[in-house]
N, C-alpha and C positions, 0 to 999 in steps of 0.2 A: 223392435218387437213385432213390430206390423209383418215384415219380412220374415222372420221368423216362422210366422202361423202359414204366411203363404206358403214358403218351403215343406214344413210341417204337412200343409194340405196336400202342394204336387204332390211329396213321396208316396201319402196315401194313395191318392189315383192312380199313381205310374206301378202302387203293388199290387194296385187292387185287379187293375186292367190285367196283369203276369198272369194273377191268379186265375181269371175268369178264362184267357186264351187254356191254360191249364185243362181245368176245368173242361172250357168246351173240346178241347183235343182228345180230352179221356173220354169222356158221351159219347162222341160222334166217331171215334176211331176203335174203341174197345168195348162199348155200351149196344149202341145201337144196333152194330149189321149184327148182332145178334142176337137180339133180340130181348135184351138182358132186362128185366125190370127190377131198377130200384125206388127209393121212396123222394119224398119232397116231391114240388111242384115240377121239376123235372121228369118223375118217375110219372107223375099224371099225366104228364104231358105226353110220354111216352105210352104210356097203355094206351091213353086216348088214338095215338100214329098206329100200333099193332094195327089196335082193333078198327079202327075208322079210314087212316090215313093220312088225317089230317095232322099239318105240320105242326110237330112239336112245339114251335117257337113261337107260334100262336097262343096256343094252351098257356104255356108260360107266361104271356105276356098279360092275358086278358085277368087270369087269376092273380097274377102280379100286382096287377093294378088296383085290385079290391080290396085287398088284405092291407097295399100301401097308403090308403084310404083309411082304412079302419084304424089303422096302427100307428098314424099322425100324431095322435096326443097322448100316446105311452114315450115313444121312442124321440120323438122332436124333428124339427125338419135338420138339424144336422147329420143325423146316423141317418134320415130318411132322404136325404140328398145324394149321398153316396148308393143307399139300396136303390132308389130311380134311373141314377147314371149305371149303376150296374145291371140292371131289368132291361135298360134299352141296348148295352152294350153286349149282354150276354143274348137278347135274341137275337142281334147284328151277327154278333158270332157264330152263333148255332145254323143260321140261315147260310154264311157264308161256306161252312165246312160242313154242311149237308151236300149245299152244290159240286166240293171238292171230292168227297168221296164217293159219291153216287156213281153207279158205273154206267154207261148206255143202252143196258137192258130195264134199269129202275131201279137194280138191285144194290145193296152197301157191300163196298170193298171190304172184304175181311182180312185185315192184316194180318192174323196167326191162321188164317187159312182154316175149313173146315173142322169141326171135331174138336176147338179147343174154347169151347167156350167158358169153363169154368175157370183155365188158365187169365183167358182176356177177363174175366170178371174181376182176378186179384190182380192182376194190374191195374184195371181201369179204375175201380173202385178205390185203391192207395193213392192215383193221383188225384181225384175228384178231392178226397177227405180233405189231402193236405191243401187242394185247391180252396175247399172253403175253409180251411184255419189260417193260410193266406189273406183272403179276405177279411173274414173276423177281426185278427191282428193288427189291420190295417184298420179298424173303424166302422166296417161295411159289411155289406149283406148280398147275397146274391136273390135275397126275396123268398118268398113264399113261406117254407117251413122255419127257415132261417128267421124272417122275422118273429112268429110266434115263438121258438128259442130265444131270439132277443130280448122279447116282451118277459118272458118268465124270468130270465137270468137276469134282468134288471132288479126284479123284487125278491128271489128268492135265490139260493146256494144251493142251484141244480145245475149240473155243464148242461154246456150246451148240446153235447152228443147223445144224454140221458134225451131230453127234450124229441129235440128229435128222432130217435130212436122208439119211442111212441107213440108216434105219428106216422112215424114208416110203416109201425106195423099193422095198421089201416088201411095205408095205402097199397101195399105190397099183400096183403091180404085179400081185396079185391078181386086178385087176377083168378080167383078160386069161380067168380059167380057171371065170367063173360066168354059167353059160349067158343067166339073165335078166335080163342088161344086152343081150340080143339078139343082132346077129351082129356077126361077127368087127370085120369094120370100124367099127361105133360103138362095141367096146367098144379097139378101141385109140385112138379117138378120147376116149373117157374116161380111158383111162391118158394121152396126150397131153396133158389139160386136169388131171388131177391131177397132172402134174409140173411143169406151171405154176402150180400152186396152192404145189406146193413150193419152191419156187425162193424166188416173190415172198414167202410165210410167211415162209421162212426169212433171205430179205435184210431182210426189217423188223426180223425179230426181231434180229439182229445190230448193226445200223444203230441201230435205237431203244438197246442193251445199250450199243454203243461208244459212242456219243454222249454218254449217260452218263457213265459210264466214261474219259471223255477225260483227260488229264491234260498239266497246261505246266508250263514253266521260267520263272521269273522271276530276272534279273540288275538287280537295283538298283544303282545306282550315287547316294549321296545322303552328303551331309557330317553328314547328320541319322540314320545307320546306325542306330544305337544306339535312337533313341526307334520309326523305323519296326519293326527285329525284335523289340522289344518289345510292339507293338503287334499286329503280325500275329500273334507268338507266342500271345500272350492272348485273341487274338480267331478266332483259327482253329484254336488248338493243331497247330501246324506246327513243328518246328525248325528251323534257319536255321544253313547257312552261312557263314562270313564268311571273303573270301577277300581275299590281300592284292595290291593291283593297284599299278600303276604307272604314273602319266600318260605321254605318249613326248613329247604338243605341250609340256605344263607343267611337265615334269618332278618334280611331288611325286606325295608315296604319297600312296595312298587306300583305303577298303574297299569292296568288293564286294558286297553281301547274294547269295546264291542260296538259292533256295526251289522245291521243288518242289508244285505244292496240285492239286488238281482242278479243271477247266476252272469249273466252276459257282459256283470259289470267286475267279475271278479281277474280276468286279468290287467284290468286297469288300475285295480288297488293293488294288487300286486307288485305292478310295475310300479308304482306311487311309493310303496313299502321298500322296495331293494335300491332306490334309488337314495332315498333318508338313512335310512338303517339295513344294511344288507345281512345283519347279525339277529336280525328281529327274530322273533319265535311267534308263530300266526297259526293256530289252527281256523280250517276253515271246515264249515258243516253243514247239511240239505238242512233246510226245515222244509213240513209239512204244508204251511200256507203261514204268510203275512198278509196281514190285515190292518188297515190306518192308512195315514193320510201318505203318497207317493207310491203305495201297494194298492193290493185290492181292497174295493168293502166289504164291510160286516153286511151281507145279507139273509137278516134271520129274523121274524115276525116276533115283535116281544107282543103277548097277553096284554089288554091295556090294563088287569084287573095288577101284573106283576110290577108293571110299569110305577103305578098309581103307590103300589106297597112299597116299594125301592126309595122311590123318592120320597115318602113320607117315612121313612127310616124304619117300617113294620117288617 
């Protein structure tokens, strides 16, 4: 069992680390040398470099550190273990691939080369997203906004792209009231391209989470019930319905298996099902969200005045 969790924990670190290299290769190769402002504690960090100079991975670290502080007794030190290893690992990174693409004048290498900035903004911004849905999936945070969408999405049934998504739009707002982004008109043109930044972040990140996240139904129909729900039972740890049907063409009874599993588990039942009964009749269906115990939680505020009525049978 002990083994187990440890395994459990490397995998987290060794996706979480993918993620964040991710991550910092989209900032600092598609983000940066152009100067692209998005939101989260990255994007301050970055307005803070335009306008001052001063290295992004500072900004990030210092503000990192307050909010990981504050955010201790919502989140717990395990989610908040993972965001620290990633707070220290992502300014390592950021530092490291500043040094690599800086050219020897001071200036960022531009990969797509002059004039294509809005192009690098939908690149860079699709890998960042999925770089923190990466993350998330794995347990972790990369800090800042991230954990404030943590903290919400803990008590209430908001994604976490809504979240932050509201927050950006503060940040990325900003760049309207600091004189040395120039005049007026390029700098609402950078709040234009940082709200594109937010948009695309935030659909990846949502996209890559639900995708995930997906969840179907399976209705078995098989004379072989018994050894199939045994089998998925043991090999998915799933419980299994068994509902009692009624032919209408043939008129005998029969049983039903339904099973709800996560999308990622469905060629395994599959393969489970052709293996027992290769003649089975299986339809298989999205749902919209499971919620219980092996899915997600019910995150919804009950009234205590409803709560109080419910249980005294009013």
């Amino acid at each position: 069992m002990q083994k187990q969790i440890l395994i459990r924990e490397a995998k987290d670190y060794f996706n979480i680390t993918l993620g964040l290299m991710l991550y910092t290769f989209a900032f600092t190769v598609f983000l940066l040398p152009y100067e692209i402002v998005t939101g989260g504690i990255a994007g301050i960090g970055a307005v803070v470099f335009y306008a001052t100079k001063f290295p992004v991975q500072y900004t990030f670290f210092i503000i990192n550190a307050v909010l990981i502080v504050a955010a201790l007794k919502i989140l717990g030190w395990r989610f908040l273990m993972k965001t620290i290893y990633a707070t220290f690992m992502l300014t390592f990174l950021l530092d490291v691939a500043q040094r690599v693409v800086i050219q020897p004048d001071g200036t960022f290498y531009k990969l797509l080369g002059d004039g294509n900035d809005f192009m690098s903004l939908v690149i860079g911004c699709m890998m960042t997203g999925t770089a923190l849905a990466i993350v998330f999936l794995n347990n972790g945070s990369t800090g800042g906004t991230d954990i404030i969408a943590a903290s919400v999405n803990k008590y209430r049934n908001i994604s976490l792209g809504r979240v932050i998504l509201l927050i950006d739009v503060c940040i990325i707002g900003s760049c309207l009231f600091i004189d040395t982004f120039g005049p007026v008109q390029l700098r609402c043109q950078k709040v234009v391209f940082g709200f594109c930044t937010m948009f695309i972040e935030c659909t990846m990140l949502d996209y890559v989470m639900n995708w995930q996240r997906q969840s179907v139904q399976f209705m078995i129909f098989s004379k072989k019930y018994q050894e199939i729900a045994n089998a998925i039972a043991t090999t998915t740890d799933h419980t299994i319905t068994i509902l009692d049907g009624h032919g209408w063409y043939t008129g005998k009874e029969t049983k039903v298996l339904c099973l709800l599993a996560k999308k990622n588990e469905s060629v395994t039942i599959f393969r489970l099902i052709k293996v027992i009964d290769p003649n089975a009749f299986v339809s298989q269906s999205s749902v919209i969200g499971v919620y219980g115990e092996g899915f997600d939680q019910i995150k919804v505020k009950v009234p205590k005045k409803m709560k109080d009525n419910t249980l005294n049978g009013k």
